[in-house]
N, C-alpha and C positions, 0 to 999 in steps of 0.2 A: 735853448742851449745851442751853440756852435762849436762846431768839432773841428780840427784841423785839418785839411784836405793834406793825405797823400800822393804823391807825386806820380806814383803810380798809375794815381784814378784821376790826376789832372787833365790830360787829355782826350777821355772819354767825358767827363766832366764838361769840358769846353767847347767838344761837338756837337752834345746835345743841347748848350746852353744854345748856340750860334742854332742850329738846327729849329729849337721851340720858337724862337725869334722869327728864324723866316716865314713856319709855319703861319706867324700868327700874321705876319705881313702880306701874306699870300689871301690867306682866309679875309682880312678886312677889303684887299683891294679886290677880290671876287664879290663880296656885297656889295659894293660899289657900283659894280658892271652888271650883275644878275641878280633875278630875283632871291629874295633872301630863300624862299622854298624850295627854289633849285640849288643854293649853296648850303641849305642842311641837309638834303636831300643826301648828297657826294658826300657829306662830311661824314653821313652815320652810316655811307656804304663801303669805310674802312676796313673794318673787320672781312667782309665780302672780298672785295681785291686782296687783303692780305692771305686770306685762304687761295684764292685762285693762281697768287704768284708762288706760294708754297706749295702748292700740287703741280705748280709747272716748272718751275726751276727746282725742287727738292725732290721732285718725285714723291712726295707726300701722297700715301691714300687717303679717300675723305671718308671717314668713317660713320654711321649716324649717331 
């Protein structure tokens, strides 16, 4: 089923279309040049950086 996109939500909609797109052009042309071990390596230490830039720019505490 297709729903009709709001105008609204068009362009957040269309940042993160352009956005997934680079990611993935990014991610093939680094297995290209590195080891693939070292390019899942970074890939699955997203969550990691994303905490660290949220305790440094948000002042987020890191809770256990």
């Amino acid at each position: 089923m297709i729903d009709s996109i709001d105008r609204d939500n068009f362009y957040g909609l269309a940042v993160r279309i352009v956005q997934g797109n680079f990611t993935t052009f990014v991610n093939n042309g680094a297995i290209k040049y590195f080891n693939l071990t070292i390019v899942s390596m970074v890939m699955n230490c997203s969550p990691f950086i994303t905490l660290w830039l949220a305790s440094y720019y948000l002042k987020e505490k890191i809770q256990d």
